[in-house]
C-alpha positions as a LaTeX table, in Angstrom:
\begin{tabular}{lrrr}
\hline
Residue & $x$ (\AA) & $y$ (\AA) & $z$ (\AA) \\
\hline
Unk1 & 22.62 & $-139.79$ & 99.26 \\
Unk2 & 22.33 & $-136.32$ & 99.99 \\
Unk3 & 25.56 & $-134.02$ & 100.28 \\
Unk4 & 26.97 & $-131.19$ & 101.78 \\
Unk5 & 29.54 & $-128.16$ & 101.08 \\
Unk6 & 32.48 & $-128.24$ & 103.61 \\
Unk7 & 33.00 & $-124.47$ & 104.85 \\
Unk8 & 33.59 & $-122.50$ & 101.79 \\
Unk9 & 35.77 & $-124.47$ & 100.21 \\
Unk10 & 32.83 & $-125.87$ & 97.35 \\
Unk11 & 34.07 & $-129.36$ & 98.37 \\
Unk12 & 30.53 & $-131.61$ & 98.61 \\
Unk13 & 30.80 & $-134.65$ & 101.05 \\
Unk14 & 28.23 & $-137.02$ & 101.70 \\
Unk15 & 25.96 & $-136.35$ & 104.67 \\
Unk16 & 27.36 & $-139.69$ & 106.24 \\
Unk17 & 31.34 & $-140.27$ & 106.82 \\
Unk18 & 32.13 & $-143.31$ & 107.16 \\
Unk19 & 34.67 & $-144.00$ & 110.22 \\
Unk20 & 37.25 & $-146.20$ & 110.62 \\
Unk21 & 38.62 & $-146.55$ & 113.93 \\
Unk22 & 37.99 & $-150.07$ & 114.24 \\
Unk23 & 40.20 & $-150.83$ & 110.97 \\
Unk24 & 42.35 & $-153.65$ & 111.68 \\
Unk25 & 41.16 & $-154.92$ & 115.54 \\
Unk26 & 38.30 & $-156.04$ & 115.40 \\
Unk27 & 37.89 & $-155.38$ & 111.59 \\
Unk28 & 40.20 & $-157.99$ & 109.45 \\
Unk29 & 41.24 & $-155.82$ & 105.76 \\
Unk30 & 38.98 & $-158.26$ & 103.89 \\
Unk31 & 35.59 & $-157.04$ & 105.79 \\
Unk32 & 37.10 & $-153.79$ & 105.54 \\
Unk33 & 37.44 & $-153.76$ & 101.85 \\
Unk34 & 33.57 & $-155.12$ & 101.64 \\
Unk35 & 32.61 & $-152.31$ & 104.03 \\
Unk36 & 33.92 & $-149.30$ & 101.99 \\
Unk37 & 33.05 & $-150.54$ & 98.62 \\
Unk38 & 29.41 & $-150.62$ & 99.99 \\
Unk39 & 29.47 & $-147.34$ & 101.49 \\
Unk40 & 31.03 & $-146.10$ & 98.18 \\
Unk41 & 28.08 & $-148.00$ & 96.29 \\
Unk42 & 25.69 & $-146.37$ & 97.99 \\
Unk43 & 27.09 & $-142.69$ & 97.33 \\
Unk44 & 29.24 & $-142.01$ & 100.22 \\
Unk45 & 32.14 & $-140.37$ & 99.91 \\
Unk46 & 33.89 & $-139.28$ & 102.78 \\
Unk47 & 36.08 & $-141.13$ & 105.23 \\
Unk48 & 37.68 & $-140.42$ & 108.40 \\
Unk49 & 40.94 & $-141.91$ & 110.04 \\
Unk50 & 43.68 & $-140.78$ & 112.18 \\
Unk51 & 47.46 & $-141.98$ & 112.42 \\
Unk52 & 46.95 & $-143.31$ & 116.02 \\
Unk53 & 44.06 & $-145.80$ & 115.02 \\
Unk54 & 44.35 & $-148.96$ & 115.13 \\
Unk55 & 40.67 & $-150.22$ & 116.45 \\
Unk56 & 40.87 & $-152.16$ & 120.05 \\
Unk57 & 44.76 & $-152.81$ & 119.88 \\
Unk58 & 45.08 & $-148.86$ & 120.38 \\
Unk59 & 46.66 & $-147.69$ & 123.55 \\
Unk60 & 47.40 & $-144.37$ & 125.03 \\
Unk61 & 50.56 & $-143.58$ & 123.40 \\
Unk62 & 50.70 & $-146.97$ & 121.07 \\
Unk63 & 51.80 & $-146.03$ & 117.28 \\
Unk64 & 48.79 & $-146.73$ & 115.84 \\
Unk65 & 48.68 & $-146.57$ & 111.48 \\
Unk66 & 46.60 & $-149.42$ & 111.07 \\
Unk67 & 43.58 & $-147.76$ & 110.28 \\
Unk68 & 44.89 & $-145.41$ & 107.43 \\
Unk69 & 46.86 & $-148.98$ & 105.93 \\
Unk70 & 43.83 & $-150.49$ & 105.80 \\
Unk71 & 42.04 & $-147.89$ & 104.75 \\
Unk72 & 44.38 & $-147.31$ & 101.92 \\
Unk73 & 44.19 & $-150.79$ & 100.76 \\
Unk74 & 40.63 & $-151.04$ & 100.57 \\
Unk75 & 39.91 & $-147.52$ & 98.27 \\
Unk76 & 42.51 & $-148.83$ & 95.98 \\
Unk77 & 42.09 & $-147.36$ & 92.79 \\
Unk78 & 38.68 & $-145.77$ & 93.84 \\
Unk79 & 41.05 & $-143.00$ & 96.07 \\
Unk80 & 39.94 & $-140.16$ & 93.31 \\
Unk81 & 36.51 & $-140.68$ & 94.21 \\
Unk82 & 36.67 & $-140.03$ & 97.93 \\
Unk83 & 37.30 & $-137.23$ & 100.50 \\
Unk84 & 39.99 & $-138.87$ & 103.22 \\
Unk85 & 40.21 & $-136.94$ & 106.35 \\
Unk86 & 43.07 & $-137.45$ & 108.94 \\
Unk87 & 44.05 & $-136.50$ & 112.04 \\
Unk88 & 47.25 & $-136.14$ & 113.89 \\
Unk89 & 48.31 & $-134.87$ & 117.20 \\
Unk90 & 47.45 & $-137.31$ & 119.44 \\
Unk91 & 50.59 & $-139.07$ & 121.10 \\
Unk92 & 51.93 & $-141.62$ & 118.75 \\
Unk93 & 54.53 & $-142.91$ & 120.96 \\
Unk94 & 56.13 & $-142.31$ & 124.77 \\
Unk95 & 58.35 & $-139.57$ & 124.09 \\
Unk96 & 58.04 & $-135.62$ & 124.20 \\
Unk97 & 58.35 & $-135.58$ & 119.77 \\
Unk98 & 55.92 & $-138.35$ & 119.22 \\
Unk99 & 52.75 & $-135.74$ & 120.36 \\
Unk100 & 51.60 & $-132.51$ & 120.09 \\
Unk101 & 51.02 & $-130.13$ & 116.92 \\
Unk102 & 55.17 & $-129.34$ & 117.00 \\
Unk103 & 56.14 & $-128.55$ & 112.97 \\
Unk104 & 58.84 & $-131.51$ & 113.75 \\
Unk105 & 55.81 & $-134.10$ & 114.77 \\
Unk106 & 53.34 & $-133.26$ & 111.89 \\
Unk107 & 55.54 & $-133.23$ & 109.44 \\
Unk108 & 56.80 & $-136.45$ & 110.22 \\
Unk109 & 53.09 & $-137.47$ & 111.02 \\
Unk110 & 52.02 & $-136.91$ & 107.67 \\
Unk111 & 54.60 & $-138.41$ & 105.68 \\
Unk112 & 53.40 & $-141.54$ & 107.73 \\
Unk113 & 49.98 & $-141.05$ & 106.90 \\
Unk114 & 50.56 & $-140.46$ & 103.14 \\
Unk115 & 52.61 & $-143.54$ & 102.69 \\
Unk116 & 49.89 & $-145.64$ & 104.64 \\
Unk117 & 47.12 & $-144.54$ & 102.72 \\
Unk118 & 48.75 & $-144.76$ & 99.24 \\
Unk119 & 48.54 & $-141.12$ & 98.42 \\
Unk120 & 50.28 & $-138.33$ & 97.25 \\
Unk121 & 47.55 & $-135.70$ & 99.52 \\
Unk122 & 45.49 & $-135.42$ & 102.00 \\
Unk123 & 42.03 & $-133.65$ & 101.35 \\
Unk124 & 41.11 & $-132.78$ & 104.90 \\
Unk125 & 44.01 & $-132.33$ & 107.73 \\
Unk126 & 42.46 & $-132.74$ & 111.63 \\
Unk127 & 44.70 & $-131.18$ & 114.22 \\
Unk128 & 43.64 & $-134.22$ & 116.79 \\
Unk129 & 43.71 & $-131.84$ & 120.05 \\
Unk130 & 45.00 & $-128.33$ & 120.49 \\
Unk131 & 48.40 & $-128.05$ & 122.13 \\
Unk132 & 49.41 & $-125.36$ & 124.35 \\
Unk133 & 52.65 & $-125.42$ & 123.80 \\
Unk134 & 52.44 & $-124.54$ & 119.73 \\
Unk135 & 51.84 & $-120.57$ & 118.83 \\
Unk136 & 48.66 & $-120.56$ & 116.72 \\
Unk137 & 50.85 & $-118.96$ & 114.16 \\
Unk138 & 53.33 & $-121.97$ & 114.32 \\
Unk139 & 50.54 & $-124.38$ & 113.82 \\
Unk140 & 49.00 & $-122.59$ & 110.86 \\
Unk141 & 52.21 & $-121.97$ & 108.78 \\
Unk142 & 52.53 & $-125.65$ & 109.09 \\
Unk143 & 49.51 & $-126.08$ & 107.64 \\
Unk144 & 50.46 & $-123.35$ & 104.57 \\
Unk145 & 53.36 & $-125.17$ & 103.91 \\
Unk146 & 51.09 & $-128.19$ & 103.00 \\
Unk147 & 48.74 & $-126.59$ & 101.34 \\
Unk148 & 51.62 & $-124.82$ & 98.84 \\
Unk149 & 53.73 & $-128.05$ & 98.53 \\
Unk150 & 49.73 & $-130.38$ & 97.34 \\
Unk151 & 50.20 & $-132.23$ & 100.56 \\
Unk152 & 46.85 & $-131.25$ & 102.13 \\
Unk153 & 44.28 & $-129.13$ & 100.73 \\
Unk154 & 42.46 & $-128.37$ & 103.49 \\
Unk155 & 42.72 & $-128.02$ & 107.30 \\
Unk156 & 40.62 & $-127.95$ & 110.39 \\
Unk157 & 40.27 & $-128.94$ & 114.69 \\
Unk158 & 39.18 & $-131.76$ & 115.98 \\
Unk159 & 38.01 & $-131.41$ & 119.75 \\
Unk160 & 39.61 & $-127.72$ & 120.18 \\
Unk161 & 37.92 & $-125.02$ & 122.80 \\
Unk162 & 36.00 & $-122.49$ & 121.14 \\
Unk163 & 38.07 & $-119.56$ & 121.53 \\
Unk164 & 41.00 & $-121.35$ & 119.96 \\
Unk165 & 39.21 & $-121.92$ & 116.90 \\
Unk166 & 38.06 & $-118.59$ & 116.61 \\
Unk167 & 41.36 & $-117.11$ & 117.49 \\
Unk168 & 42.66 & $-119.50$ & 114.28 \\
Unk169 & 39.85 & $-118.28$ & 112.43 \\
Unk170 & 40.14 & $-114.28$ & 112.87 \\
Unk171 & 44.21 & $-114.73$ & 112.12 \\
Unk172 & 43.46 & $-116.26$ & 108.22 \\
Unk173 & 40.92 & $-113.26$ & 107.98 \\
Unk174 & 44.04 & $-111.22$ & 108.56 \\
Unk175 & 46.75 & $-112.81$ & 107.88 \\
Unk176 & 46.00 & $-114.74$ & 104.44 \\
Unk177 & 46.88 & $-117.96$ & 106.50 \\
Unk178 & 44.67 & $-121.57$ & 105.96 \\
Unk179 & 41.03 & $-121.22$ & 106.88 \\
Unk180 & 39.58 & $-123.88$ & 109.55 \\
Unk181 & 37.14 & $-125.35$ & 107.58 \\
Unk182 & 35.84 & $-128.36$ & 109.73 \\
Unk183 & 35.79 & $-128.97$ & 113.09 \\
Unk184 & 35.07 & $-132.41$ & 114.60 \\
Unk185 & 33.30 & $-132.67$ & 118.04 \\
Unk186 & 31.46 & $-134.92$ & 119.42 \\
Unk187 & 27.72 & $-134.20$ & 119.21 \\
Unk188 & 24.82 & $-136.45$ & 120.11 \\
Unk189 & 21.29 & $-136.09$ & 122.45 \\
Unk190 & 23.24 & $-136.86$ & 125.34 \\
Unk191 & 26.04 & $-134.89$ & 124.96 \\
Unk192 & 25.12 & $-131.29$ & 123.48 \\
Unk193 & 27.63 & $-129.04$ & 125.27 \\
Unk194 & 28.56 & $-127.80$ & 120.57 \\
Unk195 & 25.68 & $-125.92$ & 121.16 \\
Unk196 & 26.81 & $-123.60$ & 124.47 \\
Unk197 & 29.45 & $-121.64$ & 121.99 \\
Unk198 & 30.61 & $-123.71$ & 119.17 \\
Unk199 & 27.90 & $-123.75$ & 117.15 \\
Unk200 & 27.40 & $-119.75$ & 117.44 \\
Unk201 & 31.61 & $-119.57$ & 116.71 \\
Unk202 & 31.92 & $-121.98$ & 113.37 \\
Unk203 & 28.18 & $-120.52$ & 112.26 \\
Unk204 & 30.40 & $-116.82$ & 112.39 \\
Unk205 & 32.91 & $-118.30$ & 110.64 \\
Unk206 & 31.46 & $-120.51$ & 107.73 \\
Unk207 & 33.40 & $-123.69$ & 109.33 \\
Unk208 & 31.51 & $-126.66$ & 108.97 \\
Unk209 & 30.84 & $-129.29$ & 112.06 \\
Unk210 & 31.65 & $-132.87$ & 111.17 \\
Unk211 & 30.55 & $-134.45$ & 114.68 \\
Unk212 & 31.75 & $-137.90$ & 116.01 \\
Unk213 & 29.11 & $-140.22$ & 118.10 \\
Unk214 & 26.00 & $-139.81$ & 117.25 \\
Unk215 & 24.42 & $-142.35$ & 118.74 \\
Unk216 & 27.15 & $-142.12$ & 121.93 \\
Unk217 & 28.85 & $-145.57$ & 121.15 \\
Unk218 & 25.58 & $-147.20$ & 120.27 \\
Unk219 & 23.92 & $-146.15$ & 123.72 \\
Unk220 & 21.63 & $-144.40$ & 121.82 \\
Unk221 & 20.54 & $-147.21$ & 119.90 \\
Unk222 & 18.60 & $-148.86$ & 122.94 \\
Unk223 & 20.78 & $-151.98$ & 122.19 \\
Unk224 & 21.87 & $-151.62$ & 125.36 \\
Unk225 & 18.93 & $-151.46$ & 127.58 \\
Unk226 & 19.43 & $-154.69$ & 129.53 \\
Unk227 & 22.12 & $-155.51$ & 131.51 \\
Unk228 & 23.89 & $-157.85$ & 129.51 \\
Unk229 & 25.69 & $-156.06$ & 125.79 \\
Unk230 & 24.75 & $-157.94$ & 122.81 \\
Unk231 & 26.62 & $-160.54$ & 121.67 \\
Unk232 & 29.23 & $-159.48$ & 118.94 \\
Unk233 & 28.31 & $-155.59$ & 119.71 \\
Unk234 & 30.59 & $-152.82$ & 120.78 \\
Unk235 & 29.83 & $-153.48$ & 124.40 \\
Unk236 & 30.42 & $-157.01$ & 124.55 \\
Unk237 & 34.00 & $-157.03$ & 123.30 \\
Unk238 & 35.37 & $-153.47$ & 124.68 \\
Unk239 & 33.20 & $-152.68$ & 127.47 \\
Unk240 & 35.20 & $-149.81$ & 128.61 \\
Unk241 & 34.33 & $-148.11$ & 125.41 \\
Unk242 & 30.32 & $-147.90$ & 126.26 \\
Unk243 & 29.47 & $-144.71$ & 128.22 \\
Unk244 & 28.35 & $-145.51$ & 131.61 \\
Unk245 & 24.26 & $-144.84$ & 131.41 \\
Unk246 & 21.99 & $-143.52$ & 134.50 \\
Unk247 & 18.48 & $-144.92$ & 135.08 \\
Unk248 & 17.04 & $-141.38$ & 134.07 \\
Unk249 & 19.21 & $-141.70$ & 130.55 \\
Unk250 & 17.77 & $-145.17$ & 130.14 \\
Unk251 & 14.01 & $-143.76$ & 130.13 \\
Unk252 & 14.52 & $-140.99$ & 127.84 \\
Unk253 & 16.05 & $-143.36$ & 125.34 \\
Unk254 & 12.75 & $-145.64$ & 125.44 \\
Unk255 & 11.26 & $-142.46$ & 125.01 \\
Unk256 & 13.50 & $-141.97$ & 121.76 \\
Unk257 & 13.07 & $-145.18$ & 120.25 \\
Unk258 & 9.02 & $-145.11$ & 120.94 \\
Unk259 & 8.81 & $-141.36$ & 119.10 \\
Unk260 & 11.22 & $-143.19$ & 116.34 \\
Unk261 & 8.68 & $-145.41$ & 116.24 \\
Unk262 & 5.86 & $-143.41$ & 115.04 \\
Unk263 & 7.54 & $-142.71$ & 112.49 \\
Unk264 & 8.27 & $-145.89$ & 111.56 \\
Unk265 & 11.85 & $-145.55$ & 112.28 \\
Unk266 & 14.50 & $-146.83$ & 114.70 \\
Unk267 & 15.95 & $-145.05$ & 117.39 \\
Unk268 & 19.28 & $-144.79$ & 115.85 \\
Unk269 & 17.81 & $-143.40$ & 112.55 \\
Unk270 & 16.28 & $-140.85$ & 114.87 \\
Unk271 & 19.41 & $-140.09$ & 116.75 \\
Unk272 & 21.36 & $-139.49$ & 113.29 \\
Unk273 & 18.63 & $-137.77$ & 111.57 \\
Unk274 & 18.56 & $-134.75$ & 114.74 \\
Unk275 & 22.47 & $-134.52$ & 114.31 \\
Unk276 & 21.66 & $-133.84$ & 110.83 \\
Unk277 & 19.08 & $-131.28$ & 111.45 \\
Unk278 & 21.45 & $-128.96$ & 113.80 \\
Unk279 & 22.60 & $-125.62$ & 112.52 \\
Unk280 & 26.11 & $-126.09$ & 110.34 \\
Unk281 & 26.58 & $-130.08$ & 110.80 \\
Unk282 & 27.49 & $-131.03$ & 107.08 \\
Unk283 & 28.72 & $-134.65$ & 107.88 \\
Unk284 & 28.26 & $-137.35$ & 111.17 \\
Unk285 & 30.94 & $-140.18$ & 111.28 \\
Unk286 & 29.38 & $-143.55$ & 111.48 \\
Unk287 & 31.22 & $-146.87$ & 112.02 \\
Unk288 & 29.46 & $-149.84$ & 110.59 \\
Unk289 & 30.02 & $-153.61$ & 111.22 \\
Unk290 & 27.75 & $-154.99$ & 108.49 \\
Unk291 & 25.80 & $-153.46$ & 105.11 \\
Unk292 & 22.42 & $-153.50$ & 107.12 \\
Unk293 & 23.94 & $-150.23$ & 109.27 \\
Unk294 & 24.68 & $-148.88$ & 106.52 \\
Unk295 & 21.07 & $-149.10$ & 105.02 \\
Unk296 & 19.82 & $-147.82$ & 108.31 \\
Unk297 & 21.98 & $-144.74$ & 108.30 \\
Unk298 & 21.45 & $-144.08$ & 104.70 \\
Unk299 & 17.49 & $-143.92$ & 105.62 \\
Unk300 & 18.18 & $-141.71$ & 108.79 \\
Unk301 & 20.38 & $-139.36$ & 106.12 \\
Unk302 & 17.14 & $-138.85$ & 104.18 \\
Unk303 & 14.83 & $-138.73$ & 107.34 \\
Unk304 & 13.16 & $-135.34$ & 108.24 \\
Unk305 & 12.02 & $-135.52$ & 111.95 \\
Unk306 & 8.56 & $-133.52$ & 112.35 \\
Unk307 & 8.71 & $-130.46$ & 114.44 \\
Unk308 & 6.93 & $-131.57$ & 117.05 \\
Unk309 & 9.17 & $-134.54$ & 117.43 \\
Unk310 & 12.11 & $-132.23$ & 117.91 \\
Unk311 & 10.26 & $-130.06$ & 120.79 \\
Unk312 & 9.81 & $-133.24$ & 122.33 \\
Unk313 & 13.39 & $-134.34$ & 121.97 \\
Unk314 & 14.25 & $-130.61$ & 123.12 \\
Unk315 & 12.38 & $-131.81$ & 126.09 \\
Unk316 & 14.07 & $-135.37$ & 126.83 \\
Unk317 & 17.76 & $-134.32$ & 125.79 \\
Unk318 & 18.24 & $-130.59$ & 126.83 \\
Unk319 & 20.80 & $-128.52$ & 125.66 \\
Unk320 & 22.55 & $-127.93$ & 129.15 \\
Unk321 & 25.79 & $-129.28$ & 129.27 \\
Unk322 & 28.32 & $-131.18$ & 129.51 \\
Unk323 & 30.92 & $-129.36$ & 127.25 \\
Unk324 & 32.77 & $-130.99$ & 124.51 \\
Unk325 & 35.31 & $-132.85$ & 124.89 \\
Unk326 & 37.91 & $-129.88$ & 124.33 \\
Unk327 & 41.12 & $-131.13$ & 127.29 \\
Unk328 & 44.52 & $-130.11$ & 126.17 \\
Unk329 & 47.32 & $-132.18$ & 125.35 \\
Unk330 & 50.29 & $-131.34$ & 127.87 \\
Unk331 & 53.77 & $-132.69$ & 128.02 \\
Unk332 & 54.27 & $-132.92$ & 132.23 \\
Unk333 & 56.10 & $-135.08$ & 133.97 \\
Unk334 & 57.72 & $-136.87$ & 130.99 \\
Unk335 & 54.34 & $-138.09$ & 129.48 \\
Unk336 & 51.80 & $-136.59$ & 127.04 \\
Unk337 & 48.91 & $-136.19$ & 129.08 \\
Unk338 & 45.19 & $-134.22$ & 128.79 \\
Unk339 & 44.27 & $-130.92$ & 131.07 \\
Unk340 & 41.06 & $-129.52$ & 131.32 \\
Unk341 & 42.40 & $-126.30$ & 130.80 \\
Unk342 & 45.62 & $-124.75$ & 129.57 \\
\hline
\end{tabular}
């Protein structure tokens, strides 16, 4: 396993992170517990959560928690080993304190997600989405107060708009307040808005990307070329999960897996391996159902795609568009809800 330095904090993840969204619904804790102590076996060493997961059970608004219980149950006493990342923000509940990045909701966010997990700190705190309502200065003192008291050691965005990270950025350069020193979008050959502005901003900034999707909810995989999902895949049980695919999308990824191909590789080792190769990406999130994924994205870790591959991916997936996924959460008519813009 190959790893990489988070910002400039010296802190050296594995290239692969494994995700656990699906913790709990559809994943029972005993698969779980098989599922991390193979990713651990086979070097990685980073793993992502959030307080509102709780795999296919989660609503817009439900409590969530499941994930980082389960989560915490299956490191157990190999905790010491790992990097856990969490995220918090997103609404937790129905009413106008259960959302938001508020001092009053994190604080009583992370006390949840330090009792879940069985832990006395968090390495990596994920604001979830930026909220409009919260000074920058507000949200970053928060974040000191943490990082003073052992709670969290270090902080960073998940799905902000560019000039909000940069705007938290260039206040710890003068101010002395907590770096950003991750940011999570989502990142894949169908969805490359990172590289309009984000990847310019964090490169400026030393922040490290730690990207969600890669292979865009297993589209990317060619899995689901036909019309029917797979049995037992993503598709099959939570169809409104799969990104809806156009006929044009459906020939460039035949065109993925057959370049994979000559390389004797899949198209999902492919589709990993580019997210890899882009400027600042330390880590990509993966969830796995079964040790064989895990092989398969431990190979695409240590794949180099020739250059003339990646012209020719240049070529299928171009860079234009669509942004990230960077909407604002909003309190408005007595319901957290996300705006395009603030």
């Amino acid at each position: 396993m190959q790893y990489a330095t988070l910002g400039t904090t010296g802190a050296r993840v594995s290239r692969l992170t494994m995700g656990t969204m699906l913790f709990g619904n559809p994943f029972d804790q005993a698969q779980c517990d098989r599922m991390v102590a193979a990713a651990i076996e086979r070097g990685i060493n980073s793993f992502d959560t959030a307080d509102v997961y709780e795999g296919y059970s989660r609503t817009w608004g439900s409590h969530g928690g499941v994930s980082e219980q389960v989560l915490g149950k299956a490191l157990g006493s190999q905790r010491k080993r790992v990097l856990i990342c969490t995220k918090s923000g997103n609404p937790a509940g129905p009413g106008p304190f259960d959302g938001g990045l508020s001092r009053r909701h994190l604080e009583k966010q992370l006390e949840g997600s330090l009792r879940r997990l069985g832990t006395d700190y968090i390495d990596l705190f994920l604001a979830h989405r930026w909220d409009a309502s919260v000074a920058m200065e507000e949200f970053l003192e928060t974040c000191h107060g943490w990082i003073r008291a052992g709670k969290v050691r270090y902080v960073g965005a998940s799905n902000w708009p560019v000039w909000r990270i940069a705007q938290a950025c260039q206040m710890a350069r003068s101010s002395g307040a907590p770096k950003l020193q991750v940011v999570s979008p989502k990142y894949n050959l169908l969805f490359r808005g990172v590289e309009m502005e984000q990847s310019a901003c964090v490169a400026h900034y030393s922040v490290s990307i730690v990207s969600y999707q890669p292979l865009e909810a297993g589209v990317l995989t060619a899995k689901y070329a036909g019309e029917q999902a797979p049995e037992g895949s993503r598709g099959s049980e939570k169809p409104g999960w799969i990104p809806k695919k156009t006929d044009d999308d459906n020939e460039r990824i035949r065109a993925l897996a057959a370049l994979a191909a000559e390389s004797g590789s899949t198209a999902a080792e492919y589709a990993i391996a580019w997210v890899l190769s882009r400027p600042s990406v330390a880590s990509v999130i993966l969830g796995w159902r079964n040790e064989a994924q895990i092989d398969a994205a431990v190979r695409a870790a240590d794949l180099t795609i020739p250059a003339a591959h990646l012209a020719t991916l240049d070529e299928l997936f171009p860079s234009q568009g669509p942004f990230g996924d960077e909407r604002i959460l909003t309190w408005r008519d007595g319901a957290w809800v996300l705006d395009a813009r603030e």
